[in-house]
TORLOSE-889334 format. One record per atom (N, C-alpha, C): residue in one letter; y, z, x; atom name. Coordinates in pm, whole numbers, plus 32768, in hexadecimal, padded with zeros to 4 digits. Atoms other than C-alpha are relative to their C-alpha. Layout:
N
<r = A&v = Y&w = Z&u = X&a = CA>
...
This chain:
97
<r = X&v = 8010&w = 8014&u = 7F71&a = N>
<r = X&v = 8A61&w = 81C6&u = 7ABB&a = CA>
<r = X&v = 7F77&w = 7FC2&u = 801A&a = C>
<r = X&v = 80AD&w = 806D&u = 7FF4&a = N>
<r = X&v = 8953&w = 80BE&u = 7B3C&a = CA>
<r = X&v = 7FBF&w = 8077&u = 8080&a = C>
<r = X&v = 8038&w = 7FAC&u = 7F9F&a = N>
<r = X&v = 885B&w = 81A8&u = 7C25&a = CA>
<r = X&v = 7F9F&w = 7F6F&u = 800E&a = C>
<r = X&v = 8026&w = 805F&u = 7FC2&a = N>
<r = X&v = 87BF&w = 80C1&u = 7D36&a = CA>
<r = X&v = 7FA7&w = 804C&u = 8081&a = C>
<r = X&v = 804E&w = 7FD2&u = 7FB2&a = N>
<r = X&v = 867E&w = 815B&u = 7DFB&a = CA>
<r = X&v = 7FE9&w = 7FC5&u = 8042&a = C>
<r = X&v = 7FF8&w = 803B&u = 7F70&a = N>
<r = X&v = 8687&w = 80EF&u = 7F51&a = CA>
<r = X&v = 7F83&w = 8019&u = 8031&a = C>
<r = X&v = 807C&w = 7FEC&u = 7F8C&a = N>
<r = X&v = 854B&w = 8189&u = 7FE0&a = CA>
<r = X&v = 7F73&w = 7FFC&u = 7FA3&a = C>
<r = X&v = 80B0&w = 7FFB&u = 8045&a = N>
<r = X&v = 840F&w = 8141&u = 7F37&a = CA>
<r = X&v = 7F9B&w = 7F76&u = 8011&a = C>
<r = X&v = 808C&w = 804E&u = 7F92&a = N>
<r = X&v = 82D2&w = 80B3&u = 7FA2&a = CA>
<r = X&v = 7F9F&w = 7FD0&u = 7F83&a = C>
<r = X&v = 805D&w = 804D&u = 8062&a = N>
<r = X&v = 81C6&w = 7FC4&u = 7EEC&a = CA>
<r = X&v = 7F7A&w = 8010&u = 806F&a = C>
<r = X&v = 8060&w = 8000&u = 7FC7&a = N>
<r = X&v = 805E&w = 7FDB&u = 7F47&a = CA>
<r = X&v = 7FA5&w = 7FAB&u = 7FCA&a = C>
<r = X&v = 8063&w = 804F&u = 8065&a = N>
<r = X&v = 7F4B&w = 7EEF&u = 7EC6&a = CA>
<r = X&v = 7FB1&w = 806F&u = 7FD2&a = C>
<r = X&v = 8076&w = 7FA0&u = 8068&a = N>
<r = X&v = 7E29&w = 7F6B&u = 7DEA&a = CA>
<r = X&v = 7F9A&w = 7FEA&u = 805B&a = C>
<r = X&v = 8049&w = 802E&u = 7F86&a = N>
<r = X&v = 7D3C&w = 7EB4&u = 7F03&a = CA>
<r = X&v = 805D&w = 7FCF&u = 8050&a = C>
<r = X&v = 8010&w = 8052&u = 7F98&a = N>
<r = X&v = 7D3E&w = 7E69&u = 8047&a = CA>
<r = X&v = 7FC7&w = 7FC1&u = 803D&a = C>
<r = X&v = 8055&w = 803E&u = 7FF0&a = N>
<r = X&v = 7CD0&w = 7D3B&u = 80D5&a = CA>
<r = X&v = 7FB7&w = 8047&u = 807E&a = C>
<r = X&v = 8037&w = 7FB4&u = 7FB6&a = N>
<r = X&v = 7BA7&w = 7D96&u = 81B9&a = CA>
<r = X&v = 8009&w = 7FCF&u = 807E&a = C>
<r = X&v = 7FF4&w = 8043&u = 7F8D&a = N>
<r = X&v = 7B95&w = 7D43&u = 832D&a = CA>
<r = X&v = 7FA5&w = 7FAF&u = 800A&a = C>
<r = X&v = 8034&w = 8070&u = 7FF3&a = N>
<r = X&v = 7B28&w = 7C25&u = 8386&a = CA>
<r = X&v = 7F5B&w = 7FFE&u = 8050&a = C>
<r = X&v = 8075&w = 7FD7&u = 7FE1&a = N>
<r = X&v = 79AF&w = 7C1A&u = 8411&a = CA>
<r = X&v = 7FD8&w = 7FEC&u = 808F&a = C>
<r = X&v = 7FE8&w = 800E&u = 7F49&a = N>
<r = X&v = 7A1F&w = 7BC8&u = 8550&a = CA>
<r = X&v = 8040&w = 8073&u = 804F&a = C>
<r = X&v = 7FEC&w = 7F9D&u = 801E&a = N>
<r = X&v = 7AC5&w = 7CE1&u = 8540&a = CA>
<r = X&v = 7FEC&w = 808E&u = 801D&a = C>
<r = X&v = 802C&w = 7F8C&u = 7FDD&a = N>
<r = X&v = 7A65&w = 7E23&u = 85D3&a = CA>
<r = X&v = 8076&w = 80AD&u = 8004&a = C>
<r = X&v = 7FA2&w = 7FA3&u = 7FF5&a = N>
<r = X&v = 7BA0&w = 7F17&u = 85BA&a = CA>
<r = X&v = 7FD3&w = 806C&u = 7FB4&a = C>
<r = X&v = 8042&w = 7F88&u = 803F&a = N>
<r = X&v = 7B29&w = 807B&u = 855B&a = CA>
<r = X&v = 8061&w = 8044&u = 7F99&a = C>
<r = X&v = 7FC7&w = 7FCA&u = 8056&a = N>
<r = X&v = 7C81&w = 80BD&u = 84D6&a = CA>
<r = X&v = 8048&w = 7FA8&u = 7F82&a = C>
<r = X&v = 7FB9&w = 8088&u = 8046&a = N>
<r = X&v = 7CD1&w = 7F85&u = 83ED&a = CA>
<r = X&v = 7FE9&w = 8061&u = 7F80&a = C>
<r = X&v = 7FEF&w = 7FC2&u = 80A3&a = N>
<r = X&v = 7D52&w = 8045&u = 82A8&a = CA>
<r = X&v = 7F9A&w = 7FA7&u = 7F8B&a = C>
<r = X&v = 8074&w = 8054&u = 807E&a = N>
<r = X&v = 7C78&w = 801A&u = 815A&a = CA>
<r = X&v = 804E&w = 806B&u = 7F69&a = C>
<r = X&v = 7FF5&w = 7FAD&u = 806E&a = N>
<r = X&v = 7CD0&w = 8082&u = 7FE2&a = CA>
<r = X&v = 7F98&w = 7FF0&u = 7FAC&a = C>
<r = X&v = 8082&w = 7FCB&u = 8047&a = N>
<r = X&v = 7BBB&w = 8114&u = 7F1E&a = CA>
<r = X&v = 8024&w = 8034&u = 7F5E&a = C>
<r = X&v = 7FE0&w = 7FDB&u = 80A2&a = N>
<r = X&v = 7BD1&w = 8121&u = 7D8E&a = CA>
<r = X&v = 7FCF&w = 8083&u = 7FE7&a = C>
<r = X&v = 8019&w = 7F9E&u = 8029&a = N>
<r = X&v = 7BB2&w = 826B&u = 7CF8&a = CA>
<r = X&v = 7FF8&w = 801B&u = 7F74&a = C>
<r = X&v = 8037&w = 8004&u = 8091&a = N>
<r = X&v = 7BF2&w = 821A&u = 7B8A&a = CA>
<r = X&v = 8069&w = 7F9A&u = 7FEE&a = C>
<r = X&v = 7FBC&w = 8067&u = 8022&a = N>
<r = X&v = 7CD1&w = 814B&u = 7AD9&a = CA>
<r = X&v = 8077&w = 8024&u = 803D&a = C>
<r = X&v = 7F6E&w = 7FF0&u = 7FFE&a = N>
<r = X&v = 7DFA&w = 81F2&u = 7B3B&a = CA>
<r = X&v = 8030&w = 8037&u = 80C4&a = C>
<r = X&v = 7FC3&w = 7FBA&u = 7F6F&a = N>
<r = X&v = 7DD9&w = 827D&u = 7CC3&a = CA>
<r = X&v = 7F9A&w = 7FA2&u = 8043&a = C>
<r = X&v = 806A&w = 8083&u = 7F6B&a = N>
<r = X&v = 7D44&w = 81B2&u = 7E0D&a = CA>
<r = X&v = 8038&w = 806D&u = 806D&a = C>
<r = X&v = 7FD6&w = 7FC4&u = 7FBA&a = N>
<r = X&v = 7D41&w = 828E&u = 7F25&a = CA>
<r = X&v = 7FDF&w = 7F9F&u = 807A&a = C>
<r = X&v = 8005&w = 8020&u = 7F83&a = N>
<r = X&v = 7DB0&w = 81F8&u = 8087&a = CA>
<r = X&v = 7FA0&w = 8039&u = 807E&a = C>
<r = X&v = 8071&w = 7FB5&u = 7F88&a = N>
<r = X&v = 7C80&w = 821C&u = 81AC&a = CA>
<r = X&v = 8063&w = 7FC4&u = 8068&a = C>
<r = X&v = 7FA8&w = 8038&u = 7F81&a = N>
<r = X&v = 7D17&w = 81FA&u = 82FD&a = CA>
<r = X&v = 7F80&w = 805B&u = 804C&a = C>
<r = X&v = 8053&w = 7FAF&u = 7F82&a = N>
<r = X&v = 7BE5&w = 8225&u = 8422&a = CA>
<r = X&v = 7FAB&w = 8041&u = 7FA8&a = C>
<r = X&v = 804F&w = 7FB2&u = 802B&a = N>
<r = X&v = 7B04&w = 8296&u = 8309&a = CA>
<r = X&v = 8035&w = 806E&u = 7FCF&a = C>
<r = X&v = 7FBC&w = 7F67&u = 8026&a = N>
<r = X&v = 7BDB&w = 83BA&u = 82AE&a = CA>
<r = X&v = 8085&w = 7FCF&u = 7F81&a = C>
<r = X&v = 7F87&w = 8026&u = 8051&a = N>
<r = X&v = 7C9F&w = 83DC&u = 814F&a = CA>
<r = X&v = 80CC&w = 7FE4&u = 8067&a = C>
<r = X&v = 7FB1&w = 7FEC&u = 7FC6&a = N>
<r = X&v = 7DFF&w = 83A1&u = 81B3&a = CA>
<r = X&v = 8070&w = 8021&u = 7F86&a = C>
<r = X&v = 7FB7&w = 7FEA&u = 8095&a = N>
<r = X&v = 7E9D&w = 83C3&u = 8054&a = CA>
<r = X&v = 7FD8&w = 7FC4&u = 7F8B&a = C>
<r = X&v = 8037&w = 8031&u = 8085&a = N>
<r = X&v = 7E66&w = 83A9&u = 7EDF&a = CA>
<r = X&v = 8086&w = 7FD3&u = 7FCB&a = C>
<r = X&v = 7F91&w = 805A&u = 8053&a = N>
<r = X&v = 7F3F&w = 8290&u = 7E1D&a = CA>
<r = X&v = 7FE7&w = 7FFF&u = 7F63&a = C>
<r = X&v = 8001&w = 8055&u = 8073&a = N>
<r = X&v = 7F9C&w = 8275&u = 7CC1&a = CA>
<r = X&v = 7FF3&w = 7F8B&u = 7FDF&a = C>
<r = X&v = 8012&w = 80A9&u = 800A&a = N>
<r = X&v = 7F74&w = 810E&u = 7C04&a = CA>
<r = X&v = 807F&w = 7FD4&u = 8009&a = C>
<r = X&v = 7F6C&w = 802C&u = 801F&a = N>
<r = X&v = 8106&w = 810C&u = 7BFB&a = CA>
<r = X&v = 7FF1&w = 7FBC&u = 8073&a = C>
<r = X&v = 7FB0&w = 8029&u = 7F71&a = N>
<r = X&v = 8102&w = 80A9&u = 7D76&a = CA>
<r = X&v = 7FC1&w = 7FA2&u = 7FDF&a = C>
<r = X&v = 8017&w = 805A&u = 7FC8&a = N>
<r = X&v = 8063&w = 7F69&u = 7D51&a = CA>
<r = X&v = 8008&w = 7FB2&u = 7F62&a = C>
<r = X&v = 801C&w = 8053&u = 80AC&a = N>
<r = X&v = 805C&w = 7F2C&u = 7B98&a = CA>
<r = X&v = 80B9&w = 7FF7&u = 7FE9&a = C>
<r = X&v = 7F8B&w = 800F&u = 801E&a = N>
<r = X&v = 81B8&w = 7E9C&u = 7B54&a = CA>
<r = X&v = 8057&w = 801A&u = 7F8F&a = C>
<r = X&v = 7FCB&w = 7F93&u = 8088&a = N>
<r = X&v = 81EA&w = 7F0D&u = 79DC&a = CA>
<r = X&v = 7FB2&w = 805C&u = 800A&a = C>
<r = X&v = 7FE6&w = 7F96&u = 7FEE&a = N>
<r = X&v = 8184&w = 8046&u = 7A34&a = CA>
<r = X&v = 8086&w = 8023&u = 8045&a = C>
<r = X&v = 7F84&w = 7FEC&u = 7FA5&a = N>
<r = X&v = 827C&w = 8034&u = 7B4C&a = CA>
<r = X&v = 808C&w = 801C&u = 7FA6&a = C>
<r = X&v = 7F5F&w = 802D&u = 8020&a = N>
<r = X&v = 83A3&w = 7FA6&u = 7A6B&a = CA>
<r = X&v = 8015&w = 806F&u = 7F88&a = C>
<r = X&v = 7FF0&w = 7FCA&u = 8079&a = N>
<r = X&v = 834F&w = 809F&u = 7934&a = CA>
<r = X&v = 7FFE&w = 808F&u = 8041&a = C>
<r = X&v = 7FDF&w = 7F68&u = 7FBF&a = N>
<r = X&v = 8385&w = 81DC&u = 7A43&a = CA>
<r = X&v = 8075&w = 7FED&u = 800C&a = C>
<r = X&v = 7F50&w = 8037&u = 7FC4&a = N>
<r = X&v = 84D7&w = 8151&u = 7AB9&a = CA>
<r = X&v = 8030&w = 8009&u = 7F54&a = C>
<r = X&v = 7FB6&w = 7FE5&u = 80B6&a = N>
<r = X&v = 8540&w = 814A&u = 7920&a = CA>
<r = X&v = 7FFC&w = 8087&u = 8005&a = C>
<r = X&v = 7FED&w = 7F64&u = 8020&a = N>
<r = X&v = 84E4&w = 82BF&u = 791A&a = CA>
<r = X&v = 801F&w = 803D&u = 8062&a = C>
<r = X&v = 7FA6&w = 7F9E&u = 7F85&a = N>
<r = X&v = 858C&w = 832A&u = 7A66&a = CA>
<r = X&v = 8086&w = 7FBD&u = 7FE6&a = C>
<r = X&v = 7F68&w = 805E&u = 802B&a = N>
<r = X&v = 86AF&w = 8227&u = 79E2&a = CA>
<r = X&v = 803F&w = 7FE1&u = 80BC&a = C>
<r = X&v = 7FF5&w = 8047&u = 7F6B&a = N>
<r = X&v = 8699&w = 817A&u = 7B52&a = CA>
<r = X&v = 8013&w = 7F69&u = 7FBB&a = C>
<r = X&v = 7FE2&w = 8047&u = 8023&a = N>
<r = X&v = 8743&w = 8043&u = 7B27&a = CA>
<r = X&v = 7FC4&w = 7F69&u = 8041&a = C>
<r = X&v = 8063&w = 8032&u = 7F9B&a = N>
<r = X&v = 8699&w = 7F95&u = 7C4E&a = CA>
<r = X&v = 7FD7&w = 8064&u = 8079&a = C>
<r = X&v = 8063&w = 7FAE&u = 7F86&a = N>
<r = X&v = 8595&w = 7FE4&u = 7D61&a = CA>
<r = X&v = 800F&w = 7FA4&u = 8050&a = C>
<r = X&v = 802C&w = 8066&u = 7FA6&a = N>
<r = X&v = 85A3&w = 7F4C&u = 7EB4&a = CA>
<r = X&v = 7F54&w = 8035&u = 801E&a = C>
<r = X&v = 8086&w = 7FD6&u = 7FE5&a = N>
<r = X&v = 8435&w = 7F41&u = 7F33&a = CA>
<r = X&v = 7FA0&w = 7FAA&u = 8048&a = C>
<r = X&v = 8035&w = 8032&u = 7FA2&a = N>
<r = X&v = 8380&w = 7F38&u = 8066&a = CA>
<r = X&v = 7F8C&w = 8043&u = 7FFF&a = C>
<r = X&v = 806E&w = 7FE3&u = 802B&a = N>
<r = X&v = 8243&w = 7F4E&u = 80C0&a = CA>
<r = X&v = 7FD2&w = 808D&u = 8081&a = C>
<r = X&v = 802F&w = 7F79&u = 7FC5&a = N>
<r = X&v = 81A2&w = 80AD&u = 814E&a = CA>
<r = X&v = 8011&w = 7FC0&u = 8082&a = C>
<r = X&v = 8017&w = 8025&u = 7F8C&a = N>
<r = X&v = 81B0&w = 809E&u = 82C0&a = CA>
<r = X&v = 7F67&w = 800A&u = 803E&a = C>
<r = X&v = 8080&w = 801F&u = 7FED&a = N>
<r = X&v = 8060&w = 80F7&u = 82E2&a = CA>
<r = X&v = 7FBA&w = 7F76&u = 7FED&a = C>
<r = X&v = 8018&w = 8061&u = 8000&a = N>
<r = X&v = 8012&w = 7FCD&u = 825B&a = CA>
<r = X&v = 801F&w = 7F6D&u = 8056&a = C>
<r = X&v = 8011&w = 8035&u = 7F85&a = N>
<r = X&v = 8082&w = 7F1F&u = 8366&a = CA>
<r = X&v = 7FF9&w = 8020&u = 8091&a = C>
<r = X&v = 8096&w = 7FD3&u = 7F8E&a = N>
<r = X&v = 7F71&w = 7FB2&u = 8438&a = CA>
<r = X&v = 8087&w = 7FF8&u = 80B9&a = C>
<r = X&v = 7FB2&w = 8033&u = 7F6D&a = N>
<r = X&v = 8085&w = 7FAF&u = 8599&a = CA>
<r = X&v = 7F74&w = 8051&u = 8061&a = C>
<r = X&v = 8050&w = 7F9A&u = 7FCC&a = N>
<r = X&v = 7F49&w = 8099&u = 8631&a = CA>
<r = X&v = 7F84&w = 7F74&u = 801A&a = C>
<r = X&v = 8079&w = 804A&u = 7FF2&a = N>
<r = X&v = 7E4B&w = 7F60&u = 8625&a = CA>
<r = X&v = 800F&w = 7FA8&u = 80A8&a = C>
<r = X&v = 7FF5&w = 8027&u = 7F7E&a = N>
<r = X&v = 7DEB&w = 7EBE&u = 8750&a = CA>
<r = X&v = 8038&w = 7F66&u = 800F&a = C>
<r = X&v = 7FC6&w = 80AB&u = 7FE2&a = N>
<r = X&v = 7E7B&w = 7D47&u = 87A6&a = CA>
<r = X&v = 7FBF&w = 7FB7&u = 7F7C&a = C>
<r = X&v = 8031&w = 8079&u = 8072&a = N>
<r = X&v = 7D6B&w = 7C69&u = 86F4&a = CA>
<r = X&v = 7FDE&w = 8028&u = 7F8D&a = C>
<r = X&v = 7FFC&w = 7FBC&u = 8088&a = N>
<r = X&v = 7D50&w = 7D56&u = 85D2&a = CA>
<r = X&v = 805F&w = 7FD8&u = 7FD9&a = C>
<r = X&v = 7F69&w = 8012&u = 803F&a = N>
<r = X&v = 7EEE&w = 7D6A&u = 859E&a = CA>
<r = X&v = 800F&w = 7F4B&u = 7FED&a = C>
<r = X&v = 7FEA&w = 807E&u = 801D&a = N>
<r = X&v = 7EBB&w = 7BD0&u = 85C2&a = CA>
<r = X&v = 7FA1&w = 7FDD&u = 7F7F&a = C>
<r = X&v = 8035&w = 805C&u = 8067&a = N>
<r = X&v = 7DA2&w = 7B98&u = 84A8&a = CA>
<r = X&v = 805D&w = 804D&u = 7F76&a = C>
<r = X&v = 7FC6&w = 7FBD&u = 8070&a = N>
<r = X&v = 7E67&w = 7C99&u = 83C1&a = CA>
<r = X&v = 8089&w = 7FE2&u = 7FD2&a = C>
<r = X&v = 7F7D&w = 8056&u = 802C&a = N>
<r = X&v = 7F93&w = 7BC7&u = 83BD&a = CA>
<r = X&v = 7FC3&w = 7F89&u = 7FC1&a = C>
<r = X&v = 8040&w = 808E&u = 8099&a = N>
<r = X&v = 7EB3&w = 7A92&u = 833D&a = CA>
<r = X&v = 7FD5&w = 8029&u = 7FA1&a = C>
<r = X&v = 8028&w = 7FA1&u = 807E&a = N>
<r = X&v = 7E45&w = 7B73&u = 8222&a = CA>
<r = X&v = 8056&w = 7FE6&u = 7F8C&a = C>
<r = X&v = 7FBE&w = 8011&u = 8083&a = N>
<r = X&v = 7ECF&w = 7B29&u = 80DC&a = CA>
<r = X&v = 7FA5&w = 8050&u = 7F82&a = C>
C-alpha cells in the first residue's frame, strides 16, 4: 500500500530579513541553533524549535524511507506567511525570495 502524507509543512533554515525600509516589529526571523535545529522568532519571542528535516531535503526523503511514506505533499507553515503583518510589510515579504 503506497502511504501519501497530505499535511506537512517545509520551513527554511533562514529567513530573509526585512527589508530596511522596513519597520514591522512582527516580521518572522529563523535563528540557527546548531546544525540540526533553527528556532522561529516571531515579535522577538521564540515561536518554535525546527529540526533540519523541515528545510534539508535528504534528510527529509531518508525519514519518509523509515516511516515508508511514499510521498509528502508540502506546504509551507502558515506562520510563515506572516497574514498578521501590516500592508507594506505583507507587500515587501512577497518580493522576498
Amino acid at each position: 500500500m503506497r502511504v501519501i502524507d497530505f499535511h506537512s509543512h517545509i520551513v527554511p533554515g533562514r529567513y530573509p530579513a526585512a527589508p530596511a525600509s522596513c519597520s514591522e516589529p512582527n516580521w518572522p526571523s529563523m535563528e540557527k541553533i546548531d546544525d540540526q535545529h533553527s528556532r522561529m522568532m516571531i515579535a522577538g519571542r521564540q515561536f518554535r524549535v525546527f529540526e533540519s528535516f523541515y528545510w534539508n531535503a535528504a534528510e527529509r526523503i531518508a525519514r519518509l524511507d523509515e516511516e515508508d511514506i511514499a510521498v509528502q505533499v508540502i506546504s509551507p507553515l502558515p506562520e510563515l506567511l506572516s497574514y498578521w503583518l501590516a500592508p507594506d510589510a505583507a507587500e515587501a515579504i512577497t518580493d522576498l525570495s
